[in-house]
C-alpha positions as CSV (number, residue, x, y, z in Angstrom):
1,X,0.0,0.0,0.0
2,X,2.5,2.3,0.8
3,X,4.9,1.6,-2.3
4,X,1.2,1.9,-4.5
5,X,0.2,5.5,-2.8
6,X,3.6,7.1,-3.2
7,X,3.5,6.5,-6.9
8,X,1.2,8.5,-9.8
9,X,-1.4,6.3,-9.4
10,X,-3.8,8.5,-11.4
11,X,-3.6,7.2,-14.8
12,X,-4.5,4.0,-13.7
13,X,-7.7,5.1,-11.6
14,X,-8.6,7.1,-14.7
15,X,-9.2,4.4,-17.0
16,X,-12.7,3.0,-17.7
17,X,-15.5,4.9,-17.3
18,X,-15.2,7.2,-14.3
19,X,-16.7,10.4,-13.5
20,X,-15.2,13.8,-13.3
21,X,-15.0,15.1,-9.4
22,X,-13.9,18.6,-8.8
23,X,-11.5,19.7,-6.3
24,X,-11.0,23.1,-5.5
25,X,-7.3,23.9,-5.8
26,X,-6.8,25.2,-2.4
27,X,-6.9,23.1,0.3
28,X,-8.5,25.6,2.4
29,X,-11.4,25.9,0.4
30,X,-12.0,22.0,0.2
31,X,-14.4,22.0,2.9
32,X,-16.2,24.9,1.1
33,X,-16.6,22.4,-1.8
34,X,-19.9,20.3,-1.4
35,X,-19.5,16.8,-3.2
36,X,-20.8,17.0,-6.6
37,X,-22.7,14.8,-8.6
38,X,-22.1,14.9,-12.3
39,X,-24.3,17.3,-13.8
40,X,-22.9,19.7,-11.0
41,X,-19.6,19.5,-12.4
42,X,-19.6,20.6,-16.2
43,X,-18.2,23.8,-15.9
44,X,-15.5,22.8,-13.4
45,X,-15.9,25.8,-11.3
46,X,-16.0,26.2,-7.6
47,X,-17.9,29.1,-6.2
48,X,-16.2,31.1,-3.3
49,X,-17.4,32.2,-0.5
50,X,-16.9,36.0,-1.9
51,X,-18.7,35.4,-4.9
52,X,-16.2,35.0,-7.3
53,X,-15.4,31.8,-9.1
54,X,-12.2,30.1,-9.8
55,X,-11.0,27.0,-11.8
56,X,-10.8,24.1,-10.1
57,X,-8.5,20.6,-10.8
58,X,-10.3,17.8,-12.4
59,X,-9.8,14.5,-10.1
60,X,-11.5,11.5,-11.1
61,X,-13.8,9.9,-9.1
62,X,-16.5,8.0,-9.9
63,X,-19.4,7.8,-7.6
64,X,-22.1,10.4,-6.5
65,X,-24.3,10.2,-3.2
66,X,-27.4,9.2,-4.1
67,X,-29.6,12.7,-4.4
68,X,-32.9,10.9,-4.5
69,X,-34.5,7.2,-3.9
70,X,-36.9,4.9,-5.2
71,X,-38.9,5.1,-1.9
72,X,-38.8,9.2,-1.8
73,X,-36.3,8.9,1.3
74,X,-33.9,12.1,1.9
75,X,-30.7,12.2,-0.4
76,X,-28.4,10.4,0.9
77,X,-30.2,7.8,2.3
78,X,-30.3,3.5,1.3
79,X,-33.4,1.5,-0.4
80,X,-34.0,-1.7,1.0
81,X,-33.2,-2.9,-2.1
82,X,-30.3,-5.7,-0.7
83,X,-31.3,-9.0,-1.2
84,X,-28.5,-10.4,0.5
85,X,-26.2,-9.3,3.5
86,X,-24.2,-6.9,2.7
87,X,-20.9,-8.4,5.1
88,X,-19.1,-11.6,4.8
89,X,-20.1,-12.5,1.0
90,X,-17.8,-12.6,-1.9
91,X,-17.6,-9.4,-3.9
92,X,-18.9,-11.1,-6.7
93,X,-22.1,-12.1,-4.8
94,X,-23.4,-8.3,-3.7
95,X,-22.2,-6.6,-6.8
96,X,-24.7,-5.1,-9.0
97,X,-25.2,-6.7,-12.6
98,X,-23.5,-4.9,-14.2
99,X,-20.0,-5.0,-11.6
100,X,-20.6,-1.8,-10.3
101,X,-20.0,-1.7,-6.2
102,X,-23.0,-2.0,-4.0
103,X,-24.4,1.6,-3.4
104,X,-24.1,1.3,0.4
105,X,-20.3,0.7,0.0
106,X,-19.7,3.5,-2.9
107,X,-21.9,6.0,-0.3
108,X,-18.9,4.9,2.5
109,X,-16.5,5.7,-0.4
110,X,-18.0,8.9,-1.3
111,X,-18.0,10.1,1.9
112,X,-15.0,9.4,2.9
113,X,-13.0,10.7,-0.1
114,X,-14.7,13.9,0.4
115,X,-14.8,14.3,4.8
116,X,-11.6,12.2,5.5
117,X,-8.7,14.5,4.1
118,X,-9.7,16.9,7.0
119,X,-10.3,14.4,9.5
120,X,-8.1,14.0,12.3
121,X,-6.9,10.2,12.5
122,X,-9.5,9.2,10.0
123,X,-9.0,4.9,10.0
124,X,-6.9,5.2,13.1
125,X,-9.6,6.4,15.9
126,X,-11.9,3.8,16.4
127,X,-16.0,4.2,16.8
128,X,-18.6,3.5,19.2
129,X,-18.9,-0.1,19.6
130,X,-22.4,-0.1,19.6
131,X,-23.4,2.2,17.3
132,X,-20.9,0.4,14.7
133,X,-22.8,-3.1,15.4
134,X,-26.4,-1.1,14.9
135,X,-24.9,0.5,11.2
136,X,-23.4,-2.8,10.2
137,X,-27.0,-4.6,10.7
138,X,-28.7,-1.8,9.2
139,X,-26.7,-2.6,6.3
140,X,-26.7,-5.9,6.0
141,X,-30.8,-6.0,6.3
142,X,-30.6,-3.0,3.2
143,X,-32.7,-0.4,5.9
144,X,-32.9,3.4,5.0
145,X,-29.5,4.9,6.6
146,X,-29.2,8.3,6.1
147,X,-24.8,7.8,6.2
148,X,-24.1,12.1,6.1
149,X,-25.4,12.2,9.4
150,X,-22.9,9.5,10.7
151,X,-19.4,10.1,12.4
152,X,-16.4,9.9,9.5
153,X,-14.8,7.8,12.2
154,X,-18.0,5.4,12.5
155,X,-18.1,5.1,8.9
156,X,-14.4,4.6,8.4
157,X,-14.2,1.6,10.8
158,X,-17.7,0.2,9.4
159,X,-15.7,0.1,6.0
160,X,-12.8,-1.6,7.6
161,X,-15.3,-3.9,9.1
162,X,-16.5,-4.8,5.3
163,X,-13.4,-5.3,4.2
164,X,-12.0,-7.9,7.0
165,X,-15.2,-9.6,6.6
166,X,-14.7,-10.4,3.0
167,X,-14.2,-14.1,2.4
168,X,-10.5,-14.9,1.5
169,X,-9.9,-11.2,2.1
170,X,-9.9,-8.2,-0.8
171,X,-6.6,-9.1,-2.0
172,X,-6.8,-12.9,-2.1
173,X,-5.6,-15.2,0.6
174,X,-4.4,-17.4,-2.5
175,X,-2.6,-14.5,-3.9
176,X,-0.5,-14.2,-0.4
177,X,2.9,-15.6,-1.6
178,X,2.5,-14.0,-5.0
179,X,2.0,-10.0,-3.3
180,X,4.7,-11.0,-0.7
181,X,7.2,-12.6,-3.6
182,X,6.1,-9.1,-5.7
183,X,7.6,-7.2,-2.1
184,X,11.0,-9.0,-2.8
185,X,11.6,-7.1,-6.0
186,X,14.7,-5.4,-5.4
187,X,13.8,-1.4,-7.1
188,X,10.8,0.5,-6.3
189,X,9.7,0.1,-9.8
190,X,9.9,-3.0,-10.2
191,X,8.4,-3.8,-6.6
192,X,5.3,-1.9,-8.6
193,X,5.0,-3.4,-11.1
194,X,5.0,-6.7,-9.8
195,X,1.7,-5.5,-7.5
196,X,0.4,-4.9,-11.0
197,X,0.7,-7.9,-12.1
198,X,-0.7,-9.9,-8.7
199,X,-3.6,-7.1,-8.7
200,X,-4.6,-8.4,-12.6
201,X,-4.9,-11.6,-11.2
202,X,-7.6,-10.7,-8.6
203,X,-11.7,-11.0,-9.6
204,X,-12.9,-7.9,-11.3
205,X,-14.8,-7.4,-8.5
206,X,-12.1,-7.5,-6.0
207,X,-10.0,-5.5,-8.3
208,X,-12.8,-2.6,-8.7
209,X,-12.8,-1.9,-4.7
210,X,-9.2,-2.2,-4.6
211,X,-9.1,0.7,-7.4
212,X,-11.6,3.0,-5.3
213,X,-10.5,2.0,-1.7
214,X,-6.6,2.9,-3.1
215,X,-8.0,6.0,-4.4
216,X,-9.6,7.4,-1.3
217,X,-6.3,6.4,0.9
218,X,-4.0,8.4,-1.7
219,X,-6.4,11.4,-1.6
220,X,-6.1,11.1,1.7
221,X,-2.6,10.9,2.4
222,X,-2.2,13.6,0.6
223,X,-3.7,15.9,3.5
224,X,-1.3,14.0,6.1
225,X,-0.4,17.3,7.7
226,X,-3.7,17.9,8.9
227,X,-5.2,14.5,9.6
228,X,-1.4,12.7,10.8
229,X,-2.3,9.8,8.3
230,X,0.2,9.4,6.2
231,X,0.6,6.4,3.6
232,X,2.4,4.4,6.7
233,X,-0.1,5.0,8.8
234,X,-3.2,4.0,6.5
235,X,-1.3,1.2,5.8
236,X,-1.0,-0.2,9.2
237,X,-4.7,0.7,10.1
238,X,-6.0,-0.5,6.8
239,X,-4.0,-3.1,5.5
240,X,-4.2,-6.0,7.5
241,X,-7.9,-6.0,6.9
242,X,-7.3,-6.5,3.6
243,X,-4.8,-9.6,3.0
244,X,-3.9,-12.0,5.2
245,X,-2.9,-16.1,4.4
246,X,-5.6,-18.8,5.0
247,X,-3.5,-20.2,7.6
248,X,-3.6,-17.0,9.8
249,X,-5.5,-18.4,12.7
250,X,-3.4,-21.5,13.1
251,X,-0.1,-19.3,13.6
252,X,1.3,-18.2,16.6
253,X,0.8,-14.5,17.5
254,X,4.8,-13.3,16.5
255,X,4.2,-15.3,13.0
256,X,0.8,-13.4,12.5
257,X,2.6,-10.2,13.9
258,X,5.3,-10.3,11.1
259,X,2.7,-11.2,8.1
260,X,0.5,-8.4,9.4
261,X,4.2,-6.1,8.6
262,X,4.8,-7.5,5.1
263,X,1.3,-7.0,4.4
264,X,1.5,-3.3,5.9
C-alpha cells in the first residue's frame, strides 16, 4: 500500500469509465466544496465564499451520493433494495449486474474521499462499539441509513469492518505468496510493477474496490499534515484487513505479527 500511494497512481484510476469530481485547488477551500454529482460538475468551477469563481483541478472519481431514492427517502439515504447481506459475501455475490460496487459501499466511499482528508486520525480512531454493530445490521438488512449524518470515524471503521469480513480477504488469501514474492523485487519500480501484475490476477470485483479503496487512501494521504495519516499510517490501520494467508489463525501470535508487517 504504501509503495502503490507514493506512486502516480492516477492514470491508472482514470481508465474506464469514471466520472469527473472537482477539487477546488486550495486546500483551504475544500471543505467549502460540497460533493458534486455529475451534472454539477460541467463547468469545473467552484464558487467562493466571496462570490467570485475560480477554476478548479479535475480529479477522477467516480461515484455520486445518491440525491434521491426509489422510496422518496432524503438524499443520501439507502433503499431496501439488498437482497443479501451486505458483510461476509464474496464481492462477486453483492455486486450489482453490471460490476458496479454495491451503493451502500460506494456511499462509505463517497463520503470518505470527500470528509476524510480533513479528518483527524481518519482509519486510526476507532467508533462506538455499539453504534458500529447497529450500522453494520442496518446494512446488511438494506434499511434506509441516512450515512451524512454519521461520524467519519463510524463510517471509516464500518468500511474496515466490510473489508476484514470479506471471504478470502480483498486481496486474495491465495494471492498471499505472490503479493509477498512481488515485495522482494529489489527497485521500487519494479516492486510496482510486480503488484500490477498480482492485482490483474484478482476477480474484477475484488480489483474494482481495490481501485476505489486505493484511491480514497491516496487522496487522503495527501492531506497527512492535517489528519497525521500518512501512507504508513493507512497502511498499518487498513492493510491487515485486507490480505492475510488462510493459515492466519493456526499461527502463533509473532508469525501473524510479522505477516501483518509484510502485508502493511
Amino acid at each position: 500500500m504504501k509503495v502503490l500511494s507514493s506512486c502516480n497512481t492516477s492514470k491508472t484510476l482514470n481508465a474506464g469509465n469514471m466520472e469527473s469530481l472537482i477539487e477546488c485547488q486550495a486546500e483551504a477551500e475544500v471543505k467549502k466544496c460540497p460533493l458534486l454529482v455529475p451534472s454539477e460538475i460541467e463547468e469545473g468551477l467552484c464558487h467562493l465564499t466571496d462570490g467570485t469563481k475560480k477554476r478548479k483541478k479535475v480529479i477522477s472519481w467516480p461515484f455520486a451520493l445518491r440525491r434521491t431514492s426509489t422510496n422518496g427517502d432524503c438524499p443520501g439515504q439507502l433503499d431496501s433494495s439488498l437482497k443479501i447481506p451486505l458483510f461476509g459475501q464474496p464481492l462477486a455475490i453483492i455486486c450489482e449486474e453490471d460490476e458496479s460496487l454495491p451503493q451502500p459501499v460506494q456511499d462509505l466511499l463517497t463520503i470518505l474521499y470527500r470528509e476524510g482528508p480533513s479528518t483527524e486520525g481518519i482509519f486510526r480512531k476507532a467508533a462506538n462499539e455499539k453504534a458500529r454493530k447497529e450500522l453494520k445490521e442496518d446494512l446488511n438488512k438494506g434499511r434506509n441509513v441516512d450515512l451524512e449524518s454519521k461520524s467519519v470515524h463510524l463510517l471509516a471503521v464500518v468500511l474496515k469492518d466490510f473489508l476484514r469480513n470479506i471471504p478470502s480477504k480483498l486481496l486474495s488469501a491465495d494471492l498471499y505468496e505472490r503479493w509477498m514474492l512481488a515485495l522482494e523485487k529489489p527497485s521500487k519500480q519494479e516492486k510496482i510493477e510486480g503488484l500490477k501484475e498480482v492485482a490483474d490476477k484478482l476477480p474484477r470485483p475484488n480489483l474494482l474496490l481495490l481501485k476505489h479503496l486505493l484511491a480514497v487512501l491516496h487522496h487522503i494521504s495527501q492531506n497527512a499534515e492535517s489528519n497525521r495519516m500518512d501512507a504508513s499510517n493507512l497502511a498499518i490501520c487498513v492493510g491487515p484487513n485486507m490480505l492475510s494467508p488462510d493459515t492466519e489463525n493456526t499461527l502463533p501470535l509473532e508469525v501473524q505479527k510479522e505477516m501483518n508487517d509484510k502485508v502493511c
